[in-house]
C-alpha positions in Angstrom: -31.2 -77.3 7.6 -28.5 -76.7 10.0 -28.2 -73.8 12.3 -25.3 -72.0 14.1 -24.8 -69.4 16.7 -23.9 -66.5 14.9 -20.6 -65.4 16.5 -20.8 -65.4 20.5 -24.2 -63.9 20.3 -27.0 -66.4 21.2 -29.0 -66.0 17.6 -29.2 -69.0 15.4 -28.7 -68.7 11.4 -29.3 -71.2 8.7 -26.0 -72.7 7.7 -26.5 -71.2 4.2 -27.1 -67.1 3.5 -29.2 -66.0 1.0 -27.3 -62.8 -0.7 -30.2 -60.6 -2.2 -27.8 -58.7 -4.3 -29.6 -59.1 -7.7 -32.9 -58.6 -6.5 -34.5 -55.8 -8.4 -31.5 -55.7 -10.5 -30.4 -58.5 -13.0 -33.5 -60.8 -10.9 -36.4 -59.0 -11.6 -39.1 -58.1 -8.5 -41.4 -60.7 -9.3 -39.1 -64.0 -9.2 -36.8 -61.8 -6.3 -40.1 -62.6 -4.2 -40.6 -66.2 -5.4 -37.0 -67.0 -4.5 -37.0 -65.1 -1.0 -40.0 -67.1 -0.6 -38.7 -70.5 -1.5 -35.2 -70.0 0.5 -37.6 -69.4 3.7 -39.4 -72.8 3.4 -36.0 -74.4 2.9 -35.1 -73.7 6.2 -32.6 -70.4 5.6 -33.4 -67.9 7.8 -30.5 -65.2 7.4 -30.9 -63.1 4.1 -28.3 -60.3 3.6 -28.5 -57.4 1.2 -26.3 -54.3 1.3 -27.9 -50.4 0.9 -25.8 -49.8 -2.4 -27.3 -52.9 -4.5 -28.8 -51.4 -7.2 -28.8 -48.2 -5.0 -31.6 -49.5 -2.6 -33.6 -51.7 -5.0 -32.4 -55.1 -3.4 -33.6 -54.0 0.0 -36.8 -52.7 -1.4 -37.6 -56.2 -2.8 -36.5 -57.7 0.0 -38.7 -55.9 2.2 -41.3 -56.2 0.0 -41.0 -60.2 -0.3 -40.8 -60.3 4.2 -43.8 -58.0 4.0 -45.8 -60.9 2.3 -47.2 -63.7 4.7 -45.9 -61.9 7.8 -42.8 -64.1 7.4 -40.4 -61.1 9.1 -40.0 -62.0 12.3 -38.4 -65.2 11.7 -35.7 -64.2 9.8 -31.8 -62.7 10.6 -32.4 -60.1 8.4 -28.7 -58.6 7.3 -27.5 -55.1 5.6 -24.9 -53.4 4.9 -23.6 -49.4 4.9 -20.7 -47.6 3.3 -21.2 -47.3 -0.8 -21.9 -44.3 -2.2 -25.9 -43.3 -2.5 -25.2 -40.1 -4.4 -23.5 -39.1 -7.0 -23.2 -35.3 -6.1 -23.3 -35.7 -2.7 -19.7 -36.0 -1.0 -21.2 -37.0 2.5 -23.1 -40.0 0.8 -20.6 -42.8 1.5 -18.2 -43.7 4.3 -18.2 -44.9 8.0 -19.0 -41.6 9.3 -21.5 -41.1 12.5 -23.8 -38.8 9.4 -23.6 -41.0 6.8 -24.1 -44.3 9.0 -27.0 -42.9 11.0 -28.9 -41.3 7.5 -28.6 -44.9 5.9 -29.7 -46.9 8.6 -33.2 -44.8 8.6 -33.5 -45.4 5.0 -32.8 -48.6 5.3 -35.6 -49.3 7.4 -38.1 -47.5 5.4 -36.9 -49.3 2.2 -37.3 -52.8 4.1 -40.1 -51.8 6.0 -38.9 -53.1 9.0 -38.6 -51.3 12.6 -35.3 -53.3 13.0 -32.4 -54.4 11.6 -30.9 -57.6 13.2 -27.3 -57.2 11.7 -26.1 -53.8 10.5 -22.6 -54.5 8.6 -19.5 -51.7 8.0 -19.3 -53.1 4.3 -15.5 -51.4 3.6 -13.0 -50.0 5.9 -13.0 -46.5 5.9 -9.2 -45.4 6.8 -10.5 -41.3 6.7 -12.8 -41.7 9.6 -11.6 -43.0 12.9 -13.1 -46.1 14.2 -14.4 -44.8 17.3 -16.9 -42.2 15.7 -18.1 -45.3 13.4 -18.7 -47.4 16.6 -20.1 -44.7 18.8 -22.4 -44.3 15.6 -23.5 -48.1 15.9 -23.8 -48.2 19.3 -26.1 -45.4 19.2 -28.4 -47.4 16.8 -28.3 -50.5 18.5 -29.5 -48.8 22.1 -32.1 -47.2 20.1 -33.5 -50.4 19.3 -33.1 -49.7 15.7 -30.5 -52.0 14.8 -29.6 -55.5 17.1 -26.1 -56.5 16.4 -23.0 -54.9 14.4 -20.5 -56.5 12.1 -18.0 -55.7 9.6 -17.3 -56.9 5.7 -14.1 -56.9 3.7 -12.2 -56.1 7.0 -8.6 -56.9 8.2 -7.9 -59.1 11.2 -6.1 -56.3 12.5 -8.8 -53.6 11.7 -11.5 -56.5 13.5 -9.0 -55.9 16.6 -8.7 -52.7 16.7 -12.7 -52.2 16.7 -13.0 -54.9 19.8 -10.0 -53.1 21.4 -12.0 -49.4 20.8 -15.4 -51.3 22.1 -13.8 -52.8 25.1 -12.2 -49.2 26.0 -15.2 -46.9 25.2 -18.1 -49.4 26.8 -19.5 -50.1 23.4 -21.3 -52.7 21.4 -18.9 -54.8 19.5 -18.7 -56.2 16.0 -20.0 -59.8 16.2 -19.3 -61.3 12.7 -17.2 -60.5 9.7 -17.4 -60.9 5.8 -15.0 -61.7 3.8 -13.9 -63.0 0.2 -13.6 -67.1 0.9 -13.5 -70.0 -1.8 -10.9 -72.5 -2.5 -8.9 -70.7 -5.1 -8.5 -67.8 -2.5 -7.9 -69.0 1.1 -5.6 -66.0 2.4 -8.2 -65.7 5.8 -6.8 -68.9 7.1 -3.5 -66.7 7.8 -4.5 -64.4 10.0 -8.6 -63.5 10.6 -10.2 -67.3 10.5 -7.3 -67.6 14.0 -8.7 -64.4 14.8 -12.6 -64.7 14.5 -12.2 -68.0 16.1 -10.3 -66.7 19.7 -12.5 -63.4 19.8 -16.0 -65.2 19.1 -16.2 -63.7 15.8 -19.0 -65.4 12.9 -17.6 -65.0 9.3 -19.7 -65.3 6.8 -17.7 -65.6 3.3 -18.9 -63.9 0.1 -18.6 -65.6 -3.2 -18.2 -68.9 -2.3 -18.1 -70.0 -5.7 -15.6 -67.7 -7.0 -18.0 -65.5 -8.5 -19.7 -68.7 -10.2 -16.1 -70.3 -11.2 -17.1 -73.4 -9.3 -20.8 -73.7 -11.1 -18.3 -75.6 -13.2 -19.7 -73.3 -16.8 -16.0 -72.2 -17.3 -13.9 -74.3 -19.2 -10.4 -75.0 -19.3 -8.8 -73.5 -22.5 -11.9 -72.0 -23.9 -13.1 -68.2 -23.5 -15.4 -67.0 -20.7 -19.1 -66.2 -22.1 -19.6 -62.5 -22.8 -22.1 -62.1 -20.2 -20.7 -63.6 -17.4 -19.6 -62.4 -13.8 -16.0 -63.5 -15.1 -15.4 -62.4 -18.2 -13.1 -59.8 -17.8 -11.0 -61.8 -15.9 -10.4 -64.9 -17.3 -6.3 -64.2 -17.6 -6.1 -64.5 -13.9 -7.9 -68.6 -14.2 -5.0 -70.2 -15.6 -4.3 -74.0 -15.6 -4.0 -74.3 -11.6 -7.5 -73.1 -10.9 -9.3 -75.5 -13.3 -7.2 -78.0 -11.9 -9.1 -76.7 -8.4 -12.4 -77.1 -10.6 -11.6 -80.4 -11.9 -11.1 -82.1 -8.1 -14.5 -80.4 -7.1 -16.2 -81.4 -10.5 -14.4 -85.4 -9.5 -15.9 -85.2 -5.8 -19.4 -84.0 -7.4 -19.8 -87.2 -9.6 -18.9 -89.4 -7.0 -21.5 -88.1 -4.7 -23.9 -87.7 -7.3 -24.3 -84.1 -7.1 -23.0 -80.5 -8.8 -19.6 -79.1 -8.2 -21.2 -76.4 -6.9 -22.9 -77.9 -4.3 -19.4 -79.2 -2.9 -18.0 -76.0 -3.3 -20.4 -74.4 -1.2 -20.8 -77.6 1.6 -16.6 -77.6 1.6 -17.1 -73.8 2.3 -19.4 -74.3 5.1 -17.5 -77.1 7.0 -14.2 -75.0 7.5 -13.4 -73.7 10.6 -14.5 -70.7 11.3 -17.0 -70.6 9.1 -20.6 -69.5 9.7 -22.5 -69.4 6.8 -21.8 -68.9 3.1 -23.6 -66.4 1.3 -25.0 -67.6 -1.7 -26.0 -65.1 -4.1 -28.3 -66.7 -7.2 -29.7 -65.0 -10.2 -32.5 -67.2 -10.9 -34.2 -70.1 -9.5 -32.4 -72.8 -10.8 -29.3 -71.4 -9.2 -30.8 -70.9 -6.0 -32.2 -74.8 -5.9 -29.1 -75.9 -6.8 -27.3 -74.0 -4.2 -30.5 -75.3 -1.6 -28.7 -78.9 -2.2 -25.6 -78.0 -0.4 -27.1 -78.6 2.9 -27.1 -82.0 1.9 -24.0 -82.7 0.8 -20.9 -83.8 3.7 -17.2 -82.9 3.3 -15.2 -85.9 4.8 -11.7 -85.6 6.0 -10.6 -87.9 2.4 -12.0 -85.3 0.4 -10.4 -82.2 2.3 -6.7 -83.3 2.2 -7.9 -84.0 -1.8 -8.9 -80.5 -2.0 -5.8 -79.2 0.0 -3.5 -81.0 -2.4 -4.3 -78.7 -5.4 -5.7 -75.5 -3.3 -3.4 -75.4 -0.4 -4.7 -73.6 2.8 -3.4 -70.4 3.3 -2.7 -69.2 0.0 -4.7 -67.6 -3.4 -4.2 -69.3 -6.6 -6.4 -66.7 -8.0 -6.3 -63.5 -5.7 -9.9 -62.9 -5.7 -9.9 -59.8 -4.1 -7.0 -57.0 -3.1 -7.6 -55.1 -0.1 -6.7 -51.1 0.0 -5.6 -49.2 3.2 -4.8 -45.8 1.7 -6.5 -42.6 2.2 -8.4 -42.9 -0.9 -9.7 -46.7 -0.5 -12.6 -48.3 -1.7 -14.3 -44.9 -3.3 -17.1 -46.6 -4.4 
């Protein structure tokens, strides 16, 4: 396994990131453990989870799965803060100094851990100032209580504006950022991939495989299943993406491998780029994804991929950003 300074900061992540979204939820407890388990002797040792997933049951396996064989202090443990945690509850979401501090203690408890080593923003919240949501952080990260800060979903301009705001106030500063990245949506080479890569800034993408598009189950012409992450969007995968699919599903059978696999080892040779966060269900998905590390992008098969998924641009827009006042309200 490869490993790679996360951002300017001197820690050193596993070249692949184990999302823990589905633990305790669609992955049940018991194989949520196994796979923690089985990531950890692969040589990944960055695992990210968010506080809203499954409303704290993702952390709590998570926890639960470090807890076992003392294997804690050896990973870059992630989370996240900003969903809502209660339904009645108007304070219970957002990037305020209340809401950020609350979650961050019962995040602890619920990954039974005395630290967390990166405490993300998960949304831009345009109703609270970005001062009072740094001031917030920094607070935690003096208390020993959380080690570095980072953002997810986040403009290049809102990334600037927080380094600006940390620079002017004497704060800590946000070290890595998360966005939506995968061939058939490439709109962070624009503007944050330049950005992250003159202010020191690790990004490490989310759905790297188009939300399991590039597994290569989908099928050109023929519905999505029922019960997939995709189905209610198969209007938007029209004939250019599955002619994405079939270049990645050419470059898998001639190095003897999954689409999938390149997908995710294309992902992590961009510039910029961290580490993808992989995010299986099961453990077939996860030793599939495992394979990526093995698997090299050359420069022949980049200008192949470019050809049909030009940088830059969205042939599926994956994801649409909000900046209003009433953004992200989840």
């Amino acid at each position: 396994m490869e490993y790679r300074s996360l951002g300017r900061t001197g820690v050193k992540v596993s070249k692949l990131c184990l999302g823990c979204m589905t633990f305790g939820s669609k992955t049940d407890e018991a194989e949520s453990i196994r796979m923690v388990h089985r990531a950890l002797d692969a040589g990944i040792n960055f695992l990210d989870t968010a506080n809203v997933y499954g409303r704290g049951a993702s952390e709590e396996v998570t926890g639960k799965a470090l807890k076992q064989g003392g294997r804690r202090d050896r990973v870059v443990l992630a989370t996240k803060v900003y969903g809502r945690m209660d339904d009645t509850d108007p304070n219970a979401r957002g990037n305020s100094r209340r809401h950020i501090i609350e979650q961050c203690e019962a995040s602890l408890r619920r990954l039974q851990t005395d630290w967390i080593d990166l405490y993300q923003i998960h949304r831009p919240d345009p109703s609270v100032p970005v001062d009072e949501t740094l001031r917030a952080l920094d607070d935690l990260v003096r208390q020993g209580k959380v080690r570095y800060i980072g953002t997810s979903t986040f403009a290049a301009w809102q990334i600037v504006e927080a380094l600006w705001a940390s620079k002017e106030l004497g704060l800590n500063r946000f070290v890595c950022e998360q966005p939506p990245y995968h061939p058939l949506d490439r709109r962070i080479e624009r503007e944050l991939v330049p950005m992250a890569l003159t202010y020191g800034i690790g990004l490490i993408p989310w759905s790297p495989l188009a939300g399991g598009f590039f597994t290569g189950k989908y099928r050109r012409g023929e519905p999505f299943p029922e019960d997939s992450r995709l189905s209610g969007s198969a209007r938007h995968y029209e004939d250019a993406a599955f002619d994405v699919l079939d270049v990645f599903e050419a470059l898998a059978k001639e190095k003897e491998t999954t689409p999938s696999r390149v997908a995710l080892a294309w992902n992590a040779s961009q510039p910029g780029i961290t580490a993808p966060i992989i995010g299986p269900r099961t453990m077939e998905q996860l030793e599939d994804n495992l394979g990526a590390a093995d698997v090299e992008i050359t420069d022949a098969d980049r200008e192949r991929i470019d050809a049909v998924a030009p940088p830059g641009r969205a042939i599926v827009p994956f994801y649409e950003a909000q900046w209003g006042p009433h953004a992200h309200r989840w």
